[in-house]
Every structure is written in C-alpha cells, then in structure tokens.
Phi, psi and omega in degrees: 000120175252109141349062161284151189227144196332142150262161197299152175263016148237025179273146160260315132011109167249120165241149166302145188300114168269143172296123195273122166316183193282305177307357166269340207262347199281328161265025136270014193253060172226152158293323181315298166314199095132294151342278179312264177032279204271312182294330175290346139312290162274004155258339191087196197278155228188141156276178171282330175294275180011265186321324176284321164317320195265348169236012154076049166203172180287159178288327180299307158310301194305308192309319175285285175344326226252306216286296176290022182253350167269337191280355165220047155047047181243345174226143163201148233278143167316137200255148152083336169253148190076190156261169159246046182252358193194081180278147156247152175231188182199165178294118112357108193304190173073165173247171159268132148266122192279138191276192156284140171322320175290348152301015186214154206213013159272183222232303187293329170294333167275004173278277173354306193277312163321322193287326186283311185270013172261301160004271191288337161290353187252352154274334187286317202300291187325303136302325154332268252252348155308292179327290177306328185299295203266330178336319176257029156261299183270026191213143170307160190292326204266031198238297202286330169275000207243000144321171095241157165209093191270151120225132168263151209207081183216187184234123195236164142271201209283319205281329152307334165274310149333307203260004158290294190285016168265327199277302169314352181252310162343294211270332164311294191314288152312319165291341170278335170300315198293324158303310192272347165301333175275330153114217167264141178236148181283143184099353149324118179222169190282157201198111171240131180232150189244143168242135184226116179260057211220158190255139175277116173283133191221105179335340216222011133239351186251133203268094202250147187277147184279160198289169205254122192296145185261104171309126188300180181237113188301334171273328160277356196258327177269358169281000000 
C-alpha cells in the first residue's frame, strides 16, 4: 500500500514523493507523530506550544516528537522566523511514500508500517466524518456544493486495479502541480482529498485470522 501524504499547505516547492527508509519509517510509527503531520497539513507551519494547544498535549512533547521528526526529514524548522525559545516549524515539502507491510520480513517493521497506516486512515475517518456532521452548519453553501463524497463499486482484478490507480494519482498529480503553480488566493483553506482504491474483503472467499482468544482469570472462575 502506498501512502502519499500531504503536503504543508504553505510549501510551493514541487518535489516528488520520497520512499521513506526503514528508520523514517520506524520513527513515524508513533500516533503522536503521524498527528503532527497531518495537523502541519492543515493548519500550516505551527510552534510546539501551537501544536500543543490544537492536540490537547504539552508542548515539551510536541517539541520532542517535532525535533525526531526532523532527523528524517519529515518536518522542518522555518529558517528566520521565530526565536530560540520559539521554533516553527512546517511538513518538509514533497510528499511520502509509505510501502506495504508485506515488503518487509522483520516483524517490528511490519508492525511499524500497519501502525503508521492505521493512523492515517483513522485521521482520514475523523475528518471524513466531521465534515458530514458538521459541515453543512459551518461552511457557505458554495463550500458545501463544491464537495463531494462518491463511492463506485464494481469487479476488477488485480491487474485492472493497478493500473486505474497509477492513471488516477498520474492525472491527481497534474492537477495539483496546476493549483499549486497559481500560488495564493483569497479564501483558501486547507482541503483534503481522498481517493481510496481497494478490493473488498469477503467472508465467503477470504480466509479472515481468527481472533486471538482472552485468557481467563482463575480467580474469577472460582468466584
């Protein structure tokens, strides 16, 4: 599964998605991290108090998470802005890429990568589902027609599915170089979008693991 992630929304700068190594991957396979992120995505570049304020943690955490999140270059700090008791920082432009877990045969990298990509779907779900809650109370009608949330549903193989999502993230890939090339516009806000691609797993052909049984307490049994 590959993961491109966001880029800061005051980077211009198109660089292409880099693969991340294993030690980038192992040291984004935090939730906290994976937060930050996402939040210098939607918000722009932020301090550590900042960033502790919008995710409810301290800044002395946020600093440290933000400082190893830099030692691989996934965040990095604004030259010239702040002091150095009040660093900013911003999403390192370009995006990443994350692999599949199955590229890997050690046990903690593939934990690492499952952690990392549960992450970013339960920040994709979280927003998704603000956005339906609240979205037509808080946003102008022309916010709200200017949405969308599609799903199609049909039967492909594997090799038909490849090659839709290599042409969709290609012609993605061009429209976004073509947005970020006009620069800033007034009324702009962060705007994220998901394309989501996947063959549906089905009981009745998929073999699913069975759940891991819960050891009794011995003391409760004679109780």
């Amino acid at each position: 599964m590959s993961t491109p992630a966001e880029q800061s929304p005051t980077s211009r700068r198109s660089n292409a998605p880099r693969d991340l190594d294993m030690a980038s991957l192992k040291a984004l396979a935090h939730p906290l991290r994976v937060k930050i992120l996402n939040t210098l995505s939607q918000f722009g570049p932020q301090t550590a108090c900042s960033l502790g304020e919008l995710l409810d943690e301290s800044s002395g955490s946020t600093s440290y998470h933000l400082r190893q999140l830099a030692k691989h270059r996934l965040v990095e700090e604004i030259e010239g802005k702040g002091t150095t008791r009040e660093r900013w920082w911003q999403r390192t432009p370009g995006g990443i890429n994350i692999p599949s877990s199955r590229s890997f045969s050690s046990p903690d990298m593939v934990e690492a990568v499952r952690l990392i990509d549960r992450n970013y779907a339960a920040y994709r779900s979280e927003l998704l589902a603000e956005f339906t809650r609240y979205g037509d109370d808080v946003l102008d009608l022309d916010w709200a027609q200017a949405s969308s949330s599609g799903t199609a549903t049909l039967p492909m193989n594997s090799t038909q599915l490849a090659d839709y999502v290599e042409k969709i993230n290609e012609y993605s890939r061009t429209l976004l170089d073509q947005i970020k090339a006009v620069g800033e516009l007034e009324g702009q806000r962060a705007v994220q979008i998901h394309i989501n691609a996947f063959p549906i797993l089905d009981p009745r052909l998929d073999a699913f693991p069975e759940p891991a049984e819960v050891p009794t307490n011995p003391t409760e049994e004679q109780s």
